[in-house]
C-alpha positions as CSV (number, residue, x, y, z in Angstrom):
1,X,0.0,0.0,0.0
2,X,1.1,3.5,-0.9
3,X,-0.1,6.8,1.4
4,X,0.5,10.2,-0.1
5,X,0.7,12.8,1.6
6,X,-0.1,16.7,0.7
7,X,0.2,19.6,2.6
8,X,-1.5,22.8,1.2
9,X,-1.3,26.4,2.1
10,X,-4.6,27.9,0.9
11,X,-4.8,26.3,-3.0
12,X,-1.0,26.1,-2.8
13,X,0.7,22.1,-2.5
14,X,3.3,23.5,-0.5
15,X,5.1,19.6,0.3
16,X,4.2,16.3,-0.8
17,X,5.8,12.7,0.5
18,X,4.6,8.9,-0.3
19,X,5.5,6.4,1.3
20,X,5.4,2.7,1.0
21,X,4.5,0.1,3.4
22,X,3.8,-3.8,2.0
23,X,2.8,-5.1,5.7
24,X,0.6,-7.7,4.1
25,X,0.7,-9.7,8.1
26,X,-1.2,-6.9,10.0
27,X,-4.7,-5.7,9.7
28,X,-5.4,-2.7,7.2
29,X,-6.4,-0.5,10.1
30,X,-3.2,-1.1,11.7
31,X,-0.9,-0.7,8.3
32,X,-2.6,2.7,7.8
33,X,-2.0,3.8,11.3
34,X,1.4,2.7,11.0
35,X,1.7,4.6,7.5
36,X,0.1,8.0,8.8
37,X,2.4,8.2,11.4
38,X,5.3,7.6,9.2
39,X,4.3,10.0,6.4
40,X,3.6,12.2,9.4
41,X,7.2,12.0,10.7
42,X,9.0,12.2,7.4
43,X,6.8,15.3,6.8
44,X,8.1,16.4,10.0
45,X,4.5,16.8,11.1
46,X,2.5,16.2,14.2
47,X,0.1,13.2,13.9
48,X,-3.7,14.4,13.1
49,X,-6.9,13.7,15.3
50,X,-8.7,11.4,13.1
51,X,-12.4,11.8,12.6
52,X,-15.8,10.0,12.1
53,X,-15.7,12.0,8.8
54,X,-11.9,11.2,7.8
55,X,-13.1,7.4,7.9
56,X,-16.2,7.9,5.6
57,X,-14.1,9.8,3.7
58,X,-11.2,7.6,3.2
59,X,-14.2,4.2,3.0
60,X,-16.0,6.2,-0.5
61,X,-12.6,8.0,-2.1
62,X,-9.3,6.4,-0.7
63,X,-8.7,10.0,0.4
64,X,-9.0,12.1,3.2
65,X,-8.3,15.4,4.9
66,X,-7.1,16.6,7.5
67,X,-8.2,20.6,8.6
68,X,-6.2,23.0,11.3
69,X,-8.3,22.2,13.7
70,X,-7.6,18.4,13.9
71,X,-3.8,19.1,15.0
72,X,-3.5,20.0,18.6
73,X,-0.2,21.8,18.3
74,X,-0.5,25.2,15.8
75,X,0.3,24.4,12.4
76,X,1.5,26.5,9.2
77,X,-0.9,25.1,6.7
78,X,-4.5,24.6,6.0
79,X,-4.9,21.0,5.2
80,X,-3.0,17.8,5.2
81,X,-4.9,15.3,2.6
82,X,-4.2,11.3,2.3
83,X,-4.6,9.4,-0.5
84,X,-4.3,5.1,-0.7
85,X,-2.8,4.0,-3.4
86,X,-2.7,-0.2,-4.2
């Protein structure tokens, strides 16, 4: 599984990063924790509160995103999106 990951300052991609994790042995849920956090660290980022919404979101569209609001420490952009990729 691939997770890209885009950070965006207004309409702007201001960094973008994916990564690659083939954990086949471990539930999905648990390879895309393991991935987010990653992504997150190589983005040099701090890890997002996930959401009812970023599950229904990720379930229909293999994407997802992440608003200011979700991050508990301040943050310089608007929006951190995910996106699976098989």
């Amino acid at each position: 599984m691939f997770l890209t990951g885009k950070l965006y300052k207004g309409t702007s991609l201001i960094k973008e990063l994916k990564i690659n994790n083939d954990n086949s042995d471990k539930p999905f849920r648990d390879v895309l924790e393991d991935s987010l956090i990653g992504l997150c660290r190589q983005l040099d980022i701090p890890v997002p509160i996930w959401l009812d919404k970023n599950t229904s979101e990720l379930a229909r569209h293999r994407k997802t995103v992440f608003l200011r609001d979700q991050f508990v420490e301040k943050v310089e952009y608007d929006k951190f999106e995910i996106k699976i990729e098989f």
